[in-house]
N, CA, C and O of each residue as an XYZ file, in Angstrom:
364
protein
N     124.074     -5.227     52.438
C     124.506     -5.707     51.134
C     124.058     -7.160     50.991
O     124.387     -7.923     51.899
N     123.479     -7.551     50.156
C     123.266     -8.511     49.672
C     124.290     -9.987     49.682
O     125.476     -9.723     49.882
N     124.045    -11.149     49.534
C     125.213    -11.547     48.890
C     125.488    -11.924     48.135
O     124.541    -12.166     47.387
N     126.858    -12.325     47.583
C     127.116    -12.355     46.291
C     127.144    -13.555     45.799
O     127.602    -14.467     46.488
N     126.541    -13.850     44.193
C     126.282    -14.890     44.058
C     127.177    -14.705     42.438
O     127.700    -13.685     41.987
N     127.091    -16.290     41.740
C     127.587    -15.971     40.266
C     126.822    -15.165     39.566
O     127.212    -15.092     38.400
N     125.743    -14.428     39.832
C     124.955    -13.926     38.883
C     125.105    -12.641     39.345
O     124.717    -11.762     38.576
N     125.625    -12.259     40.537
C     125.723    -10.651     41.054
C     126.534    -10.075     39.327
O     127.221    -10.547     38.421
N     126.076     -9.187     39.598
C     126.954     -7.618     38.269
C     127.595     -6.460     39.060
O     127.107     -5.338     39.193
N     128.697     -6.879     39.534
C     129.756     -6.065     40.417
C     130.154     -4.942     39.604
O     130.079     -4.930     38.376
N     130.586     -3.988     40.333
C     130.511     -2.415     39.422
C     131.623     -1.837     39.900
O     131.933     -2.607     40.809
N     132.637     -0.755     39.875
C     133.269     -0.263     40.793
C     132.539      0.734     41.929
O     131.403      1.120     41.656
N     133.133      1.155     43.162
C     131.887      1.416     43.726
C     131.943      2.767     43.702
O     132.932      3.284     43.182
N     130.889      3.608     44.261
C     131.128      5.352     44.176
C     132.018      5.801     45.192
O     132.050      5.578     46.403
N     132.991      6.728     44.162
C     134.097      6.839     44.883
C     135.344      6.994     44.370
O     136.123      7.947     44.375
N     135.429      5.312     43.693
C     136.159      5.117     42.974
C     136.679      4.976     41.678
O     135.907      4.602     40.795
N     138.139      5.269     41.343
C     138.370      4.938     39.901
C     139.543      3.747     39.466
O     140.700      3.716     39.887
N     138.927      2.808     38.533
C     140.177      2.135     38.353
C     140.999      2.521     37.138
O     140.552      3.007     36.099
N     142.407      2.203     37.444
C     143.467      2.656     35.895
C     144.531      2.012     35.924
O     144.615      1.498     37.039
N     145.382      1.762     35.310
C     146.625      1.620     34.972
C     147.299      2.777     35.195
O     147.286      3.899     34.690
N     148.154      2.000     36.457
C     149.082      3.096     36.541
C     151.034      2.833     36.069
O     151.677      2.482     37.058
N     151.500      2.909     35.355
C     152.421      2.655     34.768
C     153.713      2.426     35.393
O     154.381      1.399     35.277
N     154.050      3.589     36.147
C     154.885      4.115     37.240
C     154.870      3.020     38.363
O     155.756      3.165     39.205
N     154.322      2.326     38.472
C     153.547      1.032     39.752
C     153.731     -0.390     39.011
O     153.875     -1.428     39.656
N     153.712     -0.344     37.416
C     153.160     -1.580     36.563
C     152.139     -2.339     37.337
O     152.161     -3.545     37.584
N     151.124     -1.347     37.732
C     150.171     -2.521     38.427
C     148.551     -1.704     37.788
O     148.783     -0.722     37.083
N     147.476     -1.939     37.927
C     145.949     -1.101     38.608
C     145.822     -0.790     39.984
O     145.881     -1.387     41.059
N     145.613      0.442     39.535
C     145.512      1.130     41.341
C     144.093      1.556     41.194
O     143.507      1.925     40.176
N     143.751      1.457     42.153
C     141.744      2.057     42.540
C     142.168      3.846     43.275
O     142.773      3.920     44.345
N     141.829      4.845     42.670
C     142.011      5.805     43.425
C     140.961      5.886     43.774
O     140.024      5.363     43.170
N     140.844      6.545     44.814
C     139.852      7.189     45.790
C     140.311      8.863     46.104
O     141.360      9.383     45.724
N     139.212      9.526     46.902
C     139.956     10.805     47.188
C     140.888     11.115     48.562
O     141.404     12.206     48.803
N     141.015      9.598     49.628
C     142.071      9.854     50.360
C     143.040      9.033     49.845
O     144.024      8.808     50.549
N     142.963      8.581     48.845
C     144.546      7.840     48.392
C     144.353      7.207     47.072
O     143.689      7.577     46.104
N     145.405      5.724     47.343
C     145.358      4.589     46.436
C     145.314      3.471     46.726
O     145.713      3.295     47.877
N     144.988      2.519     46.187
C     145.075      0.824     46.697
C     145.416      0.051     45.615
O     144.703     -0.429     44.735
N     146.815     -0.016     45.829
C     147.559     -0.696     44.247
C     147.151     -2.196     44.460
O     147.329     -2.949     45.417
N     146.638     -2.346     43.433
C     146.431     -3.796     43.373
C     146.643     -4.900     42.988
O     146.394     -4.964     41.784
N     147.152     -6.292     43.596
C     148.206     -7.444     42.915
C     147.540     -7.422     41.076
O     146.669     -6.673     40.634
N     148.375     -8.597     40.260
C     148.155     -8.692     39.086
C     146.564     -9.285     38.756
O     145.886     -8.918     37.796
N     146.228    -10.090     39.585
C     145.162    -11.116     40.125
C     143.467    -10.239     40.090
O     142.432    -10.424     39.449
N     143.853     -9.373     41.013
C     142.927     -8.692     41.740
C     142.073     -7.245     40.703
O     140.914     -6.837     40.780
N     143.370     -6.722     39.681
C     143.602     -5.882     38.606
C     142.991     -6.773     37.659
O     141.973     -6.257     37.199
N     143.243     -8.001     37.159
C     142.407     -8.726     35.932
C     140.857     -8.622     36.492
O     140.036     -8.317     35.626
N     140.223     -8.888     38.153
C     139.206     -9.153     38.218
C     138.497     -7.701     38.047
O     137.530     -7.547     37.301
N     139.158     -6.496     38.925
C     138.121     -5.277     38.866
C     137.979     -4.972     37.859
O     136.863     -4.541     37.570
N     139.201     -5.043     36.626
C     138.926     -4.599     35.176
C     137.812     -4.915     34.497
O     137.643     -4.063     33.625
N     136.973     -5.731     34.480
C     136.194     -7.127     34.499
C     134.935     -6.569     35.162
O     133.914     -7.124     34.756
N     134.752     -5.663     36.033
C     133.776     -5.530     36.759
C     132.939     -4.148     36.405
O     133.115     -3.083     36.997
N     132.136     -4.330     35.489
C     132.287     -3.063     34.745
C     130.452     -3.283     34.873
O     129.867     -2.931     33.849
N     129.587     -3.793     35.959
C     128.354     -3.737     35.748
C     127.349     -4.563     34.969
O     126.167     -4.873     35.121
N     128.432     -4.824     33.948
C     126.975     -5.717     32.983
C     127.381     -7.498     33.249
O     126.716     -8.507     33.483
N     128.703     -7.215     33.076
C     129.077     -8.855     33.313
C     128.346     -9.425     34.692
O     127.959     -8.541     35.457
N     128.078    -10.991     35.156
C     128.092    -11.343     35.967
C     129.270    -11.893     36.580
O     130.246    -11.920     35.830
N     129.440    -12.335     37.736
C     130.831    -12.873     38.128
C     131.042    -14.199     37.382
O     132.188    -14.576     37.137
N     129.705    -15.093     36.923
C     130.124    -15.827     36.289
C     130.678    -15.934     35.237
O     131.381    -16.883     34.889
N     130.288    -14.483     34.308
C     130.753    -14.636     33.100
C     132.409    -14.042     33.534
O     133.326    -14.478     32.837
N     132.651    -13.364     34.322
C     133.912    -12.478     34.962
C     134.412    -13.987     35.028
O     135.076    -14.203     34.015
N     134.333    -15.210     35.915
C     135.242    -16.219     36.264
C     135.629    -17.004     34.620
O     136.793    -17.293     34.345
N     134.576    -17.248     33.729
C     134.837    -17.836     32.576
C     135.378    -17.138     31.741
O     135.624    -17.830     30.753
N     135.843    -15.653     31.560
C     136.424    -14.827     31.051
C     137.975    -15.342     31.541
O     138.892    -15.546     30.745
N     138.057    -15.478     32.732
C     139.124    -15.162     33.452
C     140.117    -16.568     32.940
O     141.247    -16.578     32.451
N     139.153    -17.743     33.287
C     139.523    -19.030     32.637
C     140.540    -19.480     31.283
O     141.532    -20.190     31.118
N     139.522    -18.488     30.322
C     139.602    -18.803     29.008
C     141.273    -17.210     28.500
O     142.209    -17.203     27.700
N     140.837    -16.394     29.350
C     142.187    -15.615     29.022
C     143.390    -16.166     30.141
O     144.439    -15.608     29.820
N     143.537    -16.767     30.943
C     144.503    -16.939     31.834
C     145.159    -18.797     31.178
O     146.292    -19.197     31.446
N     144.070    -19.679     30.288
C     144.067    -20.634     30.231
C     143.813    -22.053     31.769
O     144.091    -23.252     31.724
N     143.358    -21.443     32.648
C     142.983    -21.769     33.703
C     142.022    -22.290     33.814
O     141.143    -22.008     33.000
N     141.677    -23.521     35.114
C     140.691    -23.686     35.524
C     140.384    -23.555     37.026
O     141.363    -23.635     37.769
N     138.787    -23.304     37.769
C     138.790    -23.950     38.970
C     138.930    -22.239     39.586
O     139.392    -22.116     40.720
N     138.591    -21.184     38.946
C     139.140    -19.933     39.632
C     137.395    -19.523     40.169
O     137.224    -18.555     40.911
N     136.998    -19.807     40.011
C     135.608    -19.456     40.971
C     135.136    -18.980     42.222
O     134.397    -18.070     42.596
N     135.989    -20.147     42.899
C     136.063    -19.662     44.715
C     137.157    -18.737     44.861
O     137.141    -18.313     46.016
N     138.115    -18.233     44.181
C     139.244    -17.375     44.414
C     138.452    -15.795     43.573
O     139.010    -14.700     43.498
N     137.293    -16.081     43.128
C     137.136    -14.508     42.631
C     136.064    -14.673     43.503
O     136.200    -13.970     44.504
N     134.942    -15.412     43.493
C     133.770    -14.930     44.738
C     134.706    -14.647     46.074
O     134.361    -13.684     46.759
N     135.553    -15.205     46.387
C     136.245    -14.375     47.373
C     136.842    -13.269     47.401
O     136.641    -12.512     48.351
N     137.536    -12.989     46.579
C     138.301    -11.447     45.970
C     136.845    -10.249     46.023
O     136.830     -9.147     46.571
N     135.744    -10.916     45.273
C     134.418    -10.080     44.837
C     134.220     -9.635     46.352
O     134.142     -8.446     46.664
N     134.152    -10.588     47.190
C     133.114    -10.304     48.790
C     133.961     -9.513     49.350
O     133.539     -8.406     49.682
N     135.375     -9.853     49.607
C     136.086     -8.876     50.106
C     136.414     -7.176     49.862
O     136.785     -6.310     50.653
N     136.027     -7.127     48.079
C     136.410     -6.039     47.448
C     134.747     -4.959     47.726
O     134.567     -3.749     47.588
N     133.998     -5.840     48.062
C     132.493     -5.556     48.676
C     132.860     -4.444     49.929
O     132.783     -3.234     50.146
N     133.360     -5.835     50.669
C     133.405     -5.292     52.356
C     133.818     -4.219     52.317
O     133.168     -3.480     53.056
N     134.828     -3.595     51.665
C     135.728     -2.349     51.683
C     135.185     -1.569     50.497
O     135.888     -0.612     50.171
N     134.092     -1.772     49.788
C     133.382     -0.555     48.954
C     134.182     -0.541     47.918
O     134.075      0.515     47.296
N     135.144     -1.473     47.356
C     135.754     -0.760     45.979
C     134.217     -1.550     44.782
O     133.992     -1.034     43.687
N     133.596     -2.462     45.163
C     132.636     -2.810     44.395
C     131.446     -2.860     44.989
O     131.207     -3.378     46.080
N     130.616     -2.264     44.197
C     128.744     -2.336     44.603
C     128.065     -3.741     43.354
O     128.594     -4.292     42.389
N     127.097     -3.840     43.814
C     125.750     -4.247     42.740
C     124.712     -4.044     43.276
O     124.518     -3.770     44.460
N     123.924     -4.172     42.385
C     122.344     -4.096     43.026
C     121.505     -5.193     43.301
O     120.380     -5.010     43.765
């Protein structure tokens, strides 16, 4: 895998699906041996990760709806990790 930069276009990866799950009030990623409910944080970023965006535009999205600044190194980290474990690909 490559690494990830602000310009990567993170995708969910094959496998997986993300949703709202209600029952949880959270986003859970199913897979076909389970689930991986995911904090509030982590749910704004995969939602977000839909292929066309870059992470940069994903972090300035994130900014401008959260009213935040400075979230950059907390999603390229979330991104690499969510890598390592296959819930996200790019090319």
């Amino acid at each position: 895998m490559s690494a990830v930069s602000l310009a990567s276009r993170p995708r969910i990866g094959a496998g997986f699906r993300l949703q709202w799950e209600p029952a949880q009030d959270c986003h859970v990623l199913l897979y076909p041996e389970g689930m991986v409910k995911l904090n509030g944080s982590a749910g704004e970023i995969m939602k977000r990760c839909d292929g066309q965006r870059s992470i940069g535009e994903i972090v300035a999205d994130l900014e401008a709806a959260f009213d935040a600044q400075g979230l950059k190194a907390d999603v390229l980290a979330f991104v690499e990790m969510a890598g390592k474990q296959r819930w996200l690909a790019w090319s």
